[in-house]
N, C-alpha and C positions, 0 to 999 in steps of 0.2 A: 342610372348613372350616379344621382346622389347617393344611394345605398354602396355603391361600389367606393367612391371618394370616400363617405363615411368611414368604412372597412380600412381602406387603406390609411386613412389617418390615424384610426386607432391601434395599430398593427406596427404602425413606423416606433413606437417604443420598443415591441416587442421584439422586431428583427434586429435592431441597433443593438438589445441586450443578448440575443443570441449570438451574434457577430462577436461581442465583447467575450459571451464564452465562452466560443471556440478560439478565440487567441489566448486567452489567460489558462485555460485549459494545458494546451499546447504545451504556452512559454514555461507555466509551472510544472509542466512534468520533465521534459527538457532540464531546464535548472535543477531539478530535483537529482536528476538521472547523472548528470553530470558532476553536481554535489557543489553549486553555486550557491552559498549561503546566505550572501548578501543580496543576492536577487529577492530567494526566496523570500528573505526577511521583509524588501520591500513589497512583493507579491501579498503576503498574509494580511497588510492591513489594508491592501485592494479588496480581497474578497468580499472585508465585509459590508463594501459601499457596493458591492454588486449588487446587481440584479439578475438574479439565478432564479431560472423557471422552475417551479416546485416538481418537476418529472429526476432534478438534480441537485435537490437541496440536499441528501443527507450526502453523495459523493462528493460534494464538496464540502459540506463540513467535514467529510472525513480528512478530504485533502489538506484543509486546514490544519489538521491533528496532524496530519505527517508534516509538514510545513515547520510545527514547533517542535516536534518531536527530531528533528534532522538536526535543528538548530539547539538542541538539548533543552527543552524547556516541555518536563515528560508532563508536570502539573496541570497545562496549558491539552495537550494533546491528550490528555487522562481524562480533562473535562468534557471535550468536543466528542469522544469516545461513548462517556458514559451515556450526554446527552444523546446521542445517535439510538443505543442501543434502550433508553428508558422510553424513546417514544416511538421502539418498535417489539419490545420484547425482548430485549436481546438476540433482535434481528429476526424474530420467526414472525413478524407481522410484516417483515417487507412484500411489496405488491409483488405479484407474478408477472415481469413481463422483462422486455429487455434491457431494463436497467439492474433487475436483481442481483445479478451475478457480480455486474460491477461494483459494485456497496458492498456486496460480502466481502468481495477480496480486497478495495480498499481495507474496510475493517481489517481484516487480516491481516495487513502491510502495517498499520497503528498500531495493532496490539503486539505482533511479533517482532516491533522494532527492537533494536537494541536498547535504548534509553529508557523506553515503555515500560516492557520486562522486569526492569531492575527495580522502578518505584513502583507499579501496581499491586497490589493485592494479591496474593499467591491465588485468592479460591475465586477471586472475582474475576483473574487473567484463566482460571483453570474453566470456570464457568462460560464465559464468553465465548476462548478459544472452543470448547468441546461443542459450544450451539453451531458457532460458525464451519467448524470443517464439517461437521452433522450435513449443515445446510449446503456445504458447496458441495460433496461429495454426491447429496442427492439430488444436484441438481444436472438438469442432462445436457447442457453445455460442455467442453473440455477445455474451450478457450475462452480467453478471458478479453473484454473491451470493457473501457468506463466511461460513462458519461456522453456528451454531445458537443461537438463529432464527436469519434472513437479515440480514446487512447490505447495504445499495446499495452496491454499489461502480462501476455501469454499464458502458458500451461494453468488450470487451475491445480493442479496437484504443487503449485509452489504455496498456492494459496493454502493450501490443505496444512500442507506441511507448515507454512508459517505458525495458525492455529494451535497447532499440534505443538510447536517450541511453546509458546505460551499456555498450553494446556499443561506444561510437563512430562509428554510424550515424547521424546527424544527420538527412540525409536522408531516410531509410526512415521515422525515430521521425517527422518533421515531416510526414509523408505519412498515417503512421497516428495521430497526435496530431489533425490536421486532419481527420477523419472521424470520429474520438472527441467532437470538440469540437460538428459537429454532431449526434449522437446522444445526446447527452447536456443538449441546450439546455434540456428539458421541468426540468432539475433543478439550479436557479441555484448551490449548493456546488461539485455536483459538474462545473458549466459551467467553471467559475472556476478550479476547480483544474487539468482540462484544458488549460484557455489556458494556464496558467503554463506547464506542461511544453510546448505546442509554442512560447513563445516562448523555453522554454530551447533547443529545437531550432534554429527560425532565427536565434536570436545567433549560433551557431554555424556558420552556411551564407554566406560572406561575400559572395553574391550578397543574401543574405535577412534582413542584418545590423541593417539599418539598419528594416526592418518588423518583427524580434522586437526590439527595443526599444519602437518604438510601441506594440506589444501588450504587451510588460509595464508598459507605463505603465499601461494601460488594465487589465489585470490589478490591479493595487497600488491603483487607485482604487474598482474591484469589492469590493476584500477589505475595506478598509478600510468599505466602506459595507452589506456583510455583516458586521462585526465577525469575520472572521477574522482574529484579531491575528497568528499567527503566519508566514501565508501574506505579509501585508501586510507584516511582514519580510524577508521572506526575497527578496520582489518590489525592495522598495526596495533590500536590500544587494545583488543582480542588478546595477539598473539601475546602482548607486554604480560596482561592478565590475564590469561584465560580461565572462560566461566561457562 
């Protein structure tokens, strides 16, 4: 009985911090998905008074990194990145189990952001992306969860194809963007966001130039009619520019 009371004394930290993860989990992907940026912003300087089990330290610093990176602050989300990736390899040291997949494809969500892209490093975004789709490609999952509980994060072939924009592969990400996009149709956020990335892919294919414009048209009026404000952003400033 005392060994038991012991146990459970020592334990009430831990479960009170799991309980906090899976709501903050939740609520920031939610907000994210929705493109609530003043949540998020209050969210980011939660994280780092959490208490995050080390089975999910690097998925949430990644999160963190998308957190700034939504809210344009790519310096911020470059750093949380770099660190992720210098104290794994460039991700080839992550453990084997069931959180690996989830850490690659975060990574992949950070690096192939729109914001990200533009301030990184051509050979350092070329370097990462080509380890990360390496890595997700061979790995023998096809769907994607992160973290604890689960979050959706669907197809890995969006993952892939993320990689692949930040690698400079256009065509490869446009190939596995396009196979994401139907694998992921049952689930209208995460359709939506799909399409955006492969039509960032064929802007960039000057055969394919003039069809990822039509599709982020068609993306910007999707966001807009799901209230993601943030996406419906970043679709319009594409089209203003596109890059």
């Amino acid at each position: 009985s005392d060994y038991t009371a012991q146990a459970a004394m020592q334990s009430a930290d831990w479960g009170d911090s799991m309980a906090n993860e899976a709501l903050t989990a939740q609520v920031g992907w939610l907000l994210y998905e929705k493109g609530e940026l003043e949540g998020l912003a209050g969210l980011v300087t939660g994280l780092q008074r959490q208490a995050v089990s080390g089975l999910n330290e690097e998925v949430w610093t990644l999160g963190a990194a998308l957190i700034h990176a939504e809210n344009g602050d790519a310096e911020s989300a470059i750093d949380l990145l770099r660190d992720v990736c210098k104290a794994t390899g460039d991700l080839t040291g992550l453990l084997h189990g069931p959180t690996r997949i989830g850490i690659l494809a975060t990574a992949a969500v950070v690096l192939g952001h729109p914001v990200v892209c533009e301030a990184i490093p051509a050979n350092q975004a070329r370097r990462i992306g080509t380890s990360s789709a390496d890595l997700l490609a061979e790995h023998r999952d096809t769907f994607v969860i992160a973290g604890w509980p689960a979050v959706l994060l669907g197809s890995k072939h969006r993952y892939i194809g993320l990689a692949g924009l930040a690698a400079g592969q256009p065509e490869m990400a446009a190939d596995h963007l396009a196979q994401a996009a139907g694998e992921d149709g049952d689930f209208k956020v995460l359709h939506t966001r799909t399409r955006f990335d492969l039509a960032r892919a064929l802007i960039q294919l000057p055969d394919r130039y003039a069809e990822g414009l039509a599709e982020m048209n068609r993306v910007h009026q999707k966001a807009e009619e799901l209230q993601m404000k943030s996406l419906a952003k970043q679709a319009a400033a594409i089209q203003e520019h596109p890059r």
